[in-house]
ZADO-1210 file (C-alpha; in nm, 4 decimals, padded with zeros to 6 digits):
<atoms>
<atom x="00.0000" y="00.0000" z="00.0000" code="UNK" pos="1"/>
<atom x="00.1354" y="00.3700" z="-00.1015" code="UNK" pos="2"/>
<atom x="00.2038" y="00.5870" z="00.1834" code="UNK" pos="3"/>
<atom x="-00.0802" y="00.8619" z="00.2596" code="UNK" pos="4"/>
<atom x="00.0965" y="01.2182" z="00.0660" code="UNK" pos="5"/>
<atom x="00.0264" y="01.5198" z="00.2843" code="UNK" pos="6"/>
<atom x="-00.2778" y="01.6009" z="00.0091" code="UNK" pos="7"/>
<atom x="-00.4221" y="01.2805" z="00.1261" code="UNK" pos="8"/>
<atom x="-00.3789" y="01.3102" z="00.4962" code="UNK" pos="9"/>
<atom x="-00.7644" y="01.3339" z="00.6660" code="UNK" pos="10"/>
<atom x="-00.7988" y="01.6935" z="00.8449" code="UNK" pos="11"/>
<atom x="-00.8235" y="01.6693" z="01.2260" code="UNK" pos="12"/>
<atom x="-01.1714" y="01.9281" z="01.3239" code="UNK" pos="13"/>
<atom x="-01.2085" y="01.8284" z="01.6390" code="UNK" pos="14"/>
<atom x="-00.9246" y="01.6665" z="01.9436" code="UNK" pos="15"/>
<atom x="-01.0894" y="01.5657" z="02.2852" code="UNK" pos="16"/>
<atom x="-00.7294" y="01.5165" z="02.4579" code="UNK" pos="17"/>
<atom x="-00.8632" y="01.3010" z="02.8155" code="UNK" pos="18"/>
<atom x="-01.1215" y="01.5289" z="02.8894" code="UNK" pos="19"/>
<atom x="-01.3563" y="01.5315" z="03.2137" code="UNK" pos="20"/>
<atom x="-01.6169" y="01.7030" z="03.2800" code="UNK" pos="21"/>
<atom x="-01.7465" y="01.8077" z="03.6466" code="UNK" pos="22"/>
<atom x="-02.0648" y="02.0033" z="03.7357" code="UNK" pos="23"/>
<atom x="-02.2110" y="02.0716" z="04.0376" code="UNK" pos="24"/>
<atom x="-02.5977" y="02.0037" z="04.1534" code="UNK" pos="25"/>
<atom x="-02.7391" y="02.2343" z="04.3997" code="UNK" pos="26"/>
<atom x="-03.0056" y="02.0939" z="04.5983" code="UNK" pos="27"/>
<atom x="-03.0938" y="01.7068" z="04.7641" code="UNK" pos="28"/>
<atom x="-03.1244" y="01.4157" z="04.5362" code="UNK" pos="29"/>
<atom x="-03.4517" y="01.2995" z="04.4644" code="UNK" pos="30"/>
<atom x="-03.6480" y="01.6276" z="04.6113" code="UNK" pos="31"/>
<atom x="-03.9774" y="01.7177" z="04.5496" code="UNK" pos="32"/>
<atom x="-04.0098" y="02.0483" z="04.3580" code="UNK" pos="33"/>
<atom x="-03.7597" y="02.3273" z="04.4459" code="UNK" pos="34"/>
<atom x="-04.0394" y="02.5820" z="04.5056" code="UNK" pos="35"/>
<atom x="-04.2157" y="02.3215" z="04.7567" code="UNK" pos="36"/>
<atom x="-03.8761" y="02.2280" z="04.9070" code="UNK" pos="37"/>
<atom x="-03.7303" y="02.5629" z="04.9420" code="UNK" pos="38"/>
<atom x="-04.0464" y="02.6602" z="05.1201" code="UNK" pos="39"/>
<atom x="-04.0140" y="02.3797" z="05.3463" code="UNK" pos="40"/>
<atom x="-03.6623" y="02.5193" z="05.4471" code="UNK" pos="41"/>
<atom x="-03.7595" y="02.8323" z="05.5121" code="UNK" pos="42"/>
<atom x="-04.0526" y="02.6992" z="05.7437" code="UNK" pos="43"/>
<atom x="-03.8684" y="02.4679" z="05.9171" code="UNK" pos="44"/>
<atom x="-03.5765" y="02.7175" z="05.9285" code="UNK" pos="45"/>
<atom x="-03.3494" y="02.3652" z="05.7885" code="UNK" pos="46"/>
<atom x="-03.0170" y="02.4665" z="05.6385" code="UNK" pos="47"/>
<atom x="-02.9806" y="02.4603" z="05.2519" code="UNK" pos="48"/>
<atom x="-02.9294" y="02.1277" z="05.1190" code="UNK" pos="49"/>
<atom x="-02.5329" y="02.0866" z="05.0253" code="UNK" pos="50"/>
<atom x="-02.4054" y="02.0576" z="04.6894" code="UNK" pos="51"/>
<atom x="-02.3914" y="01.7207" z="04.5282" code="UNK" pos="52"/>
<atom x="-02.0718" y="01.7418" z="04.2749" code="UNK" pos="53"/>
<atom x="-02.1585" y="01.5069" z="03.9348" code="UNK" pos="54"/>
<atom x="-01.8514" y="01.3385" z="03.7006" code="UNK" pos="55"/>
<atom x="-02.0526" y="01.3640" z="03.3912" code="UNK" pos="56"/>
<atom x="-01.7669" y="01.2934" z="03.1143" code="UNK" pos="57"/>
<atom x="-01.4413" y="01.0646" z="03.2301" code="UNK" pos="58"/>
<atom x="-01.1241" y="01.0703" z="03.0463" code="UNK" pos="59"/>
<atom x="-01.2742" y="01.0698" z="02.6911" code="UNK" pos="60"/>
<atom x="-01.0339" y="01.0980" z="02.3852" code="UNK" pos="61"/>
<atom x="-01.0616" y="01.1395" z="02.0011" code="UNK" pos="62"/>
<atom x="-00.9571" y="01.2629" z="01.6944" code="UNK" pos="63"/>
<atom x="-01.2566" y="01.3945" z="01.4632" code="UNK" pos="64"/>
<atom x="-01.2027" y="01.4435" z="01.0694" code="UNK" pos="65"/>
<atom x="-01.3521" y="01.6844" z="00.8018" code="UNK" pos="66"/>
<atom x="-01.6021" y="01.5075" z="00.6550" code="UNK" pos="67"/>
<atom x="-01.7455" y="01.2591" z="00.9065" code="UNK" pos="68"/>
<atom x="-02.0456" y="01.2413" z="01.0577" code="UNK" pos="69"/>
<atom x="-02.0509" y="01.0842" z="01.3899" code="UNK" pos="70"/>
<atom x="-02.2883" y="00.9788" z="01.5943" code="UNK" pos="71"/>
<atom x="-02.3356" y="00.9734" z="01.9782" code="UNK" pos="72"/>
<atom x="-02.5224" y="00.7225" z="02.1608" code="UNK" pos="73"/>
<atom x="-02.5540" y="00.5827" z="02.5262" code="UNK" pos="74"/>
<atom x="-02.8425" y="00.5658" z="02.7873" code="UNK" pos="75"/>
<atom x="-02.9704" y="00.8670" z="02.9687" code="UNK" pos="76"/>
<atom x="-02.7257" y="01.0480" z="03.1709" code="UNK" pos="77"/>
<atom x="-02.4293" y="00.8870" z="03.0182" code="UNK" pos="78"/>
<atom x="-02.2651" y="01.2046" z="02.9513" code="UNK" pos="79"/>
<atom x="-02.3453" y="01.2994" z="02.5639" code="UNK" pos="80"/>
<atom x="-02.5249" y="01.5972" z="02.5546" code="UNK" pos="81"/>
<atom x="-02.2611" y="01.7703" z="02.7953" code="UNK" pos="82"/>
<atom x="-01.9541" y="01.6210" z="02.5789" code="UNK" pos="83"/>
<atom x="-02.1610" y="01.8025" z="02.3307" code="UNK" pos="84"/>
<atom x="-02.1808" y="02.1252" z="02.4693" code="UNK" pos="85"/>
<atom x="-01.7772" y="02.1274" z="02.5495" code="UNK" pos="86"/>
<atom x="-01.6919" y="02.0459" z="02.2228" code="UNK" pos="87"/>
<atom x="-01.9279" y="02.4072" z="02.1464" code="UNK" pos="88"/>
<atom x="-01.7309" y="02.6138" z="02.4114" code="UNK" pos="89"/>
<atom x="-02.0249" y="02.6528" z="02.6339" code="UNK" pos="90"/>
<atom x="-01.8511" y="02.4247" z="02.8748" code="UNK" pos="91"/>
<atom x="-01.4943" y="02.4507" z="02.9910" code="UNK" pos="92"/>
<atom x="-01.3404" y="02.1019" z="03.0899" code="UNK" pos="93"/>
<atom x="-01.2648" y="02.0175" z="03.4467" code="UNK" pos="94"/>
<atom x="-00.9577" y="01.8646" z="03.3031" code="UNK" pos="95"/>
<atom x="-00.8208" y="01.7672" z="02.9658" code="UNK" pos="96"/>
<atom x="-00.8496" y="01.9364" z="02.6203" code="UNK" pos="97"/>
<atom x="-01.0140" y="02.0207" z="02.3562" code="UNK" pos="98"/>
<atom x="-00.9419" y="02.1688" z="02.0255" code="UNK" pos="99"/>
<atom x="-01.1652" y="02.2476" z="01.6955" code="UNK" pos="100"/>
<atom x="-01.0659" y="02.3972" z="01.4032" code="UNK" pos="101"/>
<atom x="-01.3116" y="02.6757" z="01.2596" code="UNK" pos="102"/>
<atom x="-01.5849" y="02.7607" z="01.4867" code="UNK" pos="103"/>
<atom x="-01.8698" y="02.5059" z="01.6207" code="UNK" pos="104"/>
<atom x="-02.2465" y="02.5521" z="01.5885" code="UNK" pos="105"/>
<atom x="-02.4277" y="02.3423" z="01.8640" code="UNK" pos="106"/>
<atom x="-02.7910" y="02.3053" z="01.7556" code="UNK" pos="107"/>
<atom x="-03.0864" y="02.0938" z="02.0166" code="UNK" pos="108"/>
<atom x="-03.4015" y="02.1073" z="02.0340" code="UNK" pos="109"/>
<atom x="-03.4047" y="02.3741" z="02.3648" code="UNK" pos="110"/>
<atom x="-03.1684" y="02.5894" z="02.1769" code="UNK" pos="111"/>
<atom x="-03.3155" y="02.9724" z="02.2529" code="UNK" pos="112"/>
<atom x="-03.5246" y="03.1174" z="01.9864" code="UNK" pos="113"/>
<atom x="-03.7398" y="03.3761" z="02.1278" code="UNK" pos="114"/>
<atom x="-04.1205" y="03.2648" z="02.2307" code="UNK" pos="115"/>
<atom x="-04.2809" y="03.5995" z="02.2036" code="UNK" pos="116"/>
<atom x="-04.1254" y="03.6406" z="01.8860" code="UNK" pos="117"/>
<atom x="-04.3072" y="03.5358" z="01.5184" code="UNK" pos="118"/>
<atom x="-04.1040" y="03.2546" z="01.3484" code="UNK" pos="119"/>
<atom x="-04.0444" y="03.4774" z="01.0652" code="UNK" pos="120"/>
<atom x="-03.8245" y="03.7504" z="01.2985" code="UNK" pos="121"/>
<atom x="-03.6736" y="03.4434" z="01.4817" code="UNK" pos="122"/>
<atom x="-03.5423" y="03.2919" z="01.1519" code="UNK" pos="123"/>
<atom x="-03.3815" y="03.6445" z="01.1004" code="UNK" pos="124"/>
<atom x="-03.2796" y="03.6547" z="01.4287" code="UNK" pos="125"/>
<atom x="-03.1581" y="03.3262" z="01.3950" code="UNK" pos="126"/>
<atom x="-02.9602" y="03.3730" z="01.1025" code="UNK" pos="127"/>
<atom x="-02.7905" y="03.6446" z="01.2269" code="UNK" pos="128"/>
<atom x="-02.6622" y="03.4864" z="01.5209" code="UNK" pos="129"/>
<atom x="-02.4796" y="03.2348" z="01.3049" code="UNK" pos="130"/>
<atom x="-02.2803" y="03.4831" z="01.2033" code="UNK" pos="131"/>
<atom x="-02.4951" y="03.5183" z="00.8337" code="UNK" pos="132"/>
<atom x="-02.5572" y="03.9036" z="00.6844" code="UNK" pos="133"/>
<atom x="-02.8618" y="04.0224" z="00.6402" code="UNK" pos="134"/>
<atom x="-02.8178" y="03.9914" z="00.2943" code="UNK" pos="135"/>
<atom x="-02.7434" y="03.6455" z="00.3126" code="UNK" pos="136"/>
<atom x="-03.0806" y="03.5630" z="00.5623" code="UNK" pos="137"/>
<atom x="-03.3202" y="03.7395" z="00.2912" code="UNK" pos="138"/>
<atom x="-03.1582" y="03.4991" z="00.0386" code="UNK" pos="139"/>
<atom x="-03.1991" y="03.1824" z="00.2210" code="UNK" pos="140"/>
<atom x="-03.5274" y="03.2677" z="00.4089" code="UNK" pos="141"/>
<atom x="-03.7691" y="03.1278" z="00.1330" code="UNK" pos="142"/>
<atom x="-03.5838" y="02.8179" z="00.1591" code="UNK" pos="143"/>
<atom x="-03.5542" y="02.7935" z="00.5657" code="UNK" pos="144"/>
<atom x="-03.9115" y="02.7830" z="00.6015" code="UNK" pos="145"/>
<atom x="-04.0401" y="02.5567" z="00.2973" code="UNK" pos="146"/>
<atom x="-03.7349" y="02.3029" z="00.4023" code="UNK" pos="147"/>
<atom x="-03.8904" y="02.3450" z="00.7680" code="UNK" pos="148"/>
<atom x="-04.2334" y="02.2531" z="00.6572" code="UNK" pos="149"/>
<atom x="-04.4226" y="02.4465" z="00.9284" code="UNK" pos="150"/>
<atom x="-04.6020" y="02.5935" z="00.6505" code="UNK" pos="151"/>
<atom x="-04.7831" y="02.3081" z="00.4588" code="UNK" pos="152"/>
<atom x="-05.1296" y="02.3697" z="00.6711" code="UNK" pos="153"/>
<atom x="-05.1026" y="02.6994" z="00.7961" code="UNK" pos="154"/>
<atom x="-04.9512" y="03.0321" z="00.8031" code="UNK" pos="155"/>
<atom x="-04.7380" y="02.9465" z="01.1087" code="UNK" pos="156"/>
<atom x="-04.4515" y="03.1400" z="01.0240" code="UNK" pos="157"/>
<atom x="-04.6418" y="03.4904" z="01.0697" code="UNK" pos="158"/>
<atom x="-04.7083" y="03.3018" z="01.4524" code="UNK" pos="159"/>
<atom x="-04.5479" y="03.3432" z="01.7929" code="UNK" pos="160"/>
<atom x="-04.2813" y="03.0619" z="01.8870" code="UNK" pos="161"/>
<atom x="-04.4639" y="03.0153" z="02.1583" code="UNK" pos="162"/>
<atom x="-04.7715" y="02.8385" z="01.9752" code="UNK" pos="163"/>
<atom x="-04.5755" y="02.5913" z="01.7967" code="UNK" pos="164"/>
<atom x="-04.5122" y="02.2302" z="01.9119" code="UNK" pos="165"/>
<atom x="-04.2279" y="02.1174" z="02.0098" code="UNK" pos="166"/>
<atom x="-04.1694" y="01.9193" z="01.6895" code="UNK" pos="167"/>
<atom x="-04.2160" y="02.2511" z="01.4864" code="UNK" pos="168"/>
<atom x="-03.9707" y="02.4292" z="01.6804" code="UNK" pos="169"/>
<atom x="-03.7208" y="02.1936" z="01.6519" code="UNK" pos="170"/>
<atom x="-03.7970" y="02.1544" z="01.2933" code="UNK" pos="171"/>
<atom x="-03.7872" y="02.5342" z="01.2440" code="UNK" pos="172"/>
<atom x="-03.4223" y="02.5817" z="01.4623" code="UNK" pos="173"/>
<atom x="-03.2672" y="02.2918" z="01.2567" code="UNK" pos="174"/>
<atom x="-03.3650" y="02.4515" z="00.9361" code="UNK" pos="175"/>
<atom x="-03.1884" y="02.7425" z="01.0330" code="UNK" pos="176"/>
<atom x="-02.8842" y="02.5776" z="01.1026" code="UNK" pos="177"/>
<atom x="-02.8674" y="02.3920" z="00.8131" code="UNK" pos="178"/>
<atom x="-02.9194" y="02.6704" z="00.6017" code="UNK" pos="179"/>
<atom x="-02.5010" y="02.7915" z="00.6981" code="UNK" pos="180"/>
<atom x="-02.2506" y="02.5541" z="00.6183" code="UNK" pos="181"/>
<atom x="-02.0739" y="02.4759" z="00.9236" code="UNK" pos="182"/>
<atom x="-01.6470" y="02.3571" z="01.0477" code="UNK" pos="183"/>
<atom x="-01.8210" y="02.1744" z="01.2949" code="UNK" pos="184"/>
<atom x="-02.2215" y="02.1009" z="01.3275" code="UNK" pos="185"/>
<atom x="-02.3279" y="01.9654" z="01.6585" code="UNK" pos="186"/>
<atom x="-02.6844" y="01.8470" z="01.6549" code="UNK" pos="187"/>
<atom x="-02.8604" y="01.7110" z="01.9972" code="UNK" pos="188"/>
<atom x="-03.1857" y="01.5252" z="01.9264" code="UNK" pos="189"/>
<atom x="-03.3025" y="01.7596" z="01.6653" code="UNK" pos="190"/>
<atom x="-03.3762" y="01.4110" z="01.3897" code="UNK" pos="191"/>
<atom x="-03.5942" y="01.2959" z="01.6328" code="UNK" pos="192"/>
<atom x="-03.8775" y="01.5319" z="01.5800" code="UNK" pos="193"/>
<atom x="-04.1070" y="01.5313" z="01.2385" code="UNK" pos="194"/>
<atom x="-04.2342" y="01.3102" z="01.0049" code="UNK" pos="195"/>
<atom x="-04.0629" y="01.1178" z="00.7865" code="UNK" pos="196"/>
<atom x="-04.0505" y="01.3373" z="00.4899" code="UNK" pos="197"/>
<atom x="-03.8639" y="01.6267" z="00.7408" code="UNK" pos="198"/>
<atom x="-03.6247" y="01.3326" z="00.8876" code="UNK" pos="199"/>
<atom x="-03.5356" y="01.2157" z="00.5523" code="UNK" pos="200"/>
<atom x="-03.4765" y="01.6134" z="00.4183" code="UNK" pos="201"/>
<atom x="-03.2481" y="01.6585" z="00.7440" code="UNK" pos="202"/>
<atom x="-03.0361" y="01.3415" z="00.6527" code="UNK" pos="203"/>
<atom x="-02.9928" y="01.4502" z="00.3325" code="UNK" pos="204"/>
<atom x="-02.9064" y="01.7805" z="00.4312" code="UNK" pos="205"/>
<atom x="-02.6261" y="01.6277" z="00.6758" code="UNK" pos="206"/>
<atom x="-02.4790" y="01.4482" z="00.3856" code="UNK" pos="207"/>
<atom x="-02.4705" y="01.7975" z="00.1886" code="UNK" pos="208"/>
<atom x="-02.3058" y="01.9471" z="00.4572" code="UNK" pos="209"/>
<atom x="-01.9787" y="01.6826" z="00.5196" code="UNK" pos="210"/>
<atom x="-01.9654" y="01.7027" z="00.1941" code="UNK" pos="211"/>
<atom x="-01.9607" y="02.1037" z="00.1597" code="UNK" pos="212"/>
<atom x="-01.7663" y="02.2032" z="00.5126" code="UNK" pos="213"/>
<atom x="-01.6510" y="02.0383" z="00.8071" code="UNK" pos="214"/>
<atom x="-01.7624" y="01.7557" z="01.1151" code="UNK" pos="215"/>
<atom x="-02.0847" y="01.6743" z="01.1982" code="UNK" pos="216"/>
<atom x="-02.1981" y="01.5325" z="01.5576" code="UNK" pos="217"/>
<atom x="-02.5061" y="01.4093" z="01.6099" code="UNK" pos="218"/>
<atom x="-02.7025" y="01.3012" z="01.9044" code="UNK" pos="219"/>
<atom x="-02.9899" y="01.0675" z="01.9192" code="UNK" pos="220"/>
<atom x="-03.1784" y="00.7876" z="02.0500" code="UNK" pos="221"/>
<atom x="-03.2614" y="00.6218" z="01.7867" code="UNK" pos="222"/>
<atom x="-03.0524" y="00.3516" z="01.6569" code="UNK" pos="223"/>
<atom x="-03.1668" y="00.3651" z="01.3013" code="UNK" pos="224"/>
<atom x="-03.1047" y="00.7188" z="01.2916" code="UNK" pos="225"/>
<atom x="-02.7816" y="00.6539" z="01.3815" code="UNK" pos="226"/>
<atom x="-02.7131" y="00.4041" z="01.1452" code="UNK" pos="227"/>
<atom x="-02.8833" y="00.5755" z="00.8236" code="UNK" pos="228"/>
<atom x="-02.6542" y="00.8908" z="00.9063" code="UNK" pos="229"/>
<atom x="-02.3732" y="00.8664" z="01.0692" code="UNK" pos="230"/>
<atom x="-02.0051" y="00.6524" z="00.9423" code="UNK" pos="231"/>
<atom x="-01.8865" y="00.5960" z="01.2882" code="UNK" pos="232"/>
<atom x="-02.0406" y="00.6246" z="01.6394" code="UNK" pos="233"/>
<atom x="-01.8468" y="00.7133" z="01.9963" code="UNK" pos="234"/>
<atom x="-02.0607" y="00.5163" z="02.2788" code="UNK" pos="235"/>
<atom x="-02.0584" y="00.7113" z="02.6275" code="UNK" pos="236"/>
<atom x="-02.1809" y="00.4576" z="02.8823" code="UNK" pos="237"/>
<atom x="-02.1149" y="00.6711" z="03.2648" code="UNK" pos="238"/>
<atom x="-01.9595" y="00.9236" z="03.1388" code="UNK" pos="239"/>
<atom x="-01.6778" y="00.6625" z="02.9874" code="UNK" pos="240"/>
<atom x="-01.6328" y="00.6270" z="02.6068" code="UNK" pos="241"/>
<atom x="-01.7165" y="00.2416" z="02.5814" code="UNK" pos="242"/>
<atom x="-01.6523" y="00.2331" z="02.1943" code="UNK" pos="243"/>
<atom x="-01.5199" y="00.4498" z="01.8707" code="UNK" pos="244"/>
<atom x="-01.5721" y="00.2698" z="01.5527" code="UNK" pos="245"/>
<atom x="-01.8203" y="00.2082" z="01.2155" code="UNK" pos="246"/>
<atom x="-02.1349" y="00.3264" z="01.3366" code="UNK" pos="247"/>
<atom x="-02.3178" y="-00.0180" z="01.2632" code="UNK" pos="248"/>
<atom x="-02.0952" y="-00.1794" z="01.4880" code="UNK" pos="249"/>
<atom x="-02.0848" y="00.0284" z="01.7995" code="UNK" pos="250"/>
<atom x="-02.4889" y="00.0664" z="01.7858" code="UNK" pos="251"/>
<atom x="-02.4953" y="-00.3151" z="01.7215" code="UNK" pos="252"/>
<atom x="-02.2919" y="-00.3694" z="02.0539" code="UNK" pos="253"/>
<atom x="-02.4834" y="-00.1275" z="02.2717" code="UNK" pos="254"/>
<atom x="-02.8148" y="-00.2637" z="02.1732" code="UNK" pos="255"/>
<atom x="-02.6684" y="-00.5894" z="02.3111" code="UNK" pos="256"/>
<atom x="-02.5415" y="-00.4673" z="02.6036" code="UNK" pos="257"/>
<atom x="-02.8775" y="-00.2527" z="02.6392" code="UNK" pos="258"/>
<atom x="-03.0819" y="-00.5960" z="02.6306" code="UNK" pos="259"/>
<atom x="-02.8417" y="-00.7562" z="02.8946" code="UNK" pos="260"/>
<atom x="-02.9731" y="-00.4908" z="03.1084" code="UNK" pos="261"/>
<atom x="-03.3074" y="-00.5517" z="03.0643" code="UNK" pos="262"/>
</atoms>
């Protein structure tokens, strides 16, 4: 086999160098309400609970490459969505490193477009944020909301935020962010919303944008949305990364190891 030439050499976007993540939880474990409990403090004159300190990521390491999309899976609390929102920035690790080339764009489905707001003037705002000119958002806008779809019945669009579903929402922020090509796309759960049609116009549109810019992560619970998207899939089981690999095969173990469980 002929060595790799520097041409051919896959381009590092994203290095997670032992990386672990600590938060703390304010607040008793398993408490009822923190309006309820706080009252019951304050009646009682108890002291304030003490802070409960949570390990959420542990010593995870990879390499990322232009052009993949990979896929994150593990049960709930495993540690994803806040691996996630280091890789954006918005978290600083406890200990370890992590570098990205180009600037990432971390898109989920409670990602803060503004309720009181019409869709229309959150798409602008929206666009805008992602670093687009205004130029740019009047030239894509047509194509935001008919790839959305929250238009097909109604004239949502000329709505508040606030009287969408959640499915429309989501639907509506992911069309935004696909509409920018992106170093490094970070999606968290955002598939899992809409009908079929919408899912298979987002996977599509993931495949557009390897192909067109940089790394794409992607969250979800389903398997088969894993499978259908992604090349290679980094398990998180406790905060541990379990398995890196070809995204059939890691999904393929943890399904097994999620029906030893069982």
């Amino acid at each position: 086999m002929a060595d790799l030439t520097p041409q051919d050499e896959p381009t590092p976007t994203v290095i997670v160098d032992g990386v672990h993540i600590t938060y703390k939880v304010h607040g008793t474990k398993g408490g009822k309400g923190s309006a309820t409990s706080a009252l019951s403090r304050i009646v009682s004159r108890r002291a304030t609970p003490g802070v409960r300190e949570v390990h959420a990521v542990k010593g995870v390491s990879f390499v990322a490459y232009k052009g993949e999309a990979i896929g994150l899976i593990g049960s709930n609390g495993s540690g994803k969505s806040t691996l996630l929102k280091a890789i954006a920035g918005l978290l600083p690790p406890t200990k370890g490193m992590i570098h990205t080339e180009g600037q990432p764009s971390l898109l989920g489905v409670n990602a803060a477009l503004m309720g009181d707001l019409t869709g229309e003037r959150n798409v602008i705002l929206g666009g805008l944020a992602m670093g687009m000119s205004r130029e740019e958002v009047r030239e894509r806008y047509a194509g935001i909301v008919e790839f959305s779809g929250i238009n097909e019945k109604d004239d949502f669009i000329s709505l508040p935020m606030r009287t969408y579903s959640s499915g429309m929402g989501a639907r509506l922020r992911f069309s935004i962010a696909a509409a920018k090509n992106h170093d490094v796309l970070l999606i968290d759960e955002a598939l899992s919303t809409g009908d079929a049609k919408f899912q298979n116009r987002s996977k599509e549109r993931i495949t557009e944008l390897r192909k067109e810019a940089g790394t794409v992560f992607l969250v979800s619970h389903s398997n088969n949305t894993i499978t259908d998207t992604c090349d290679r899939a980094l398990w998180l089981e406790s905060g541990v990364l379990r398995m890196d690999g070809p995204a059939k095969e890691v999904v393929a173990a943890y399904q097994e190891f999620s029906s030893s469980k069982k």
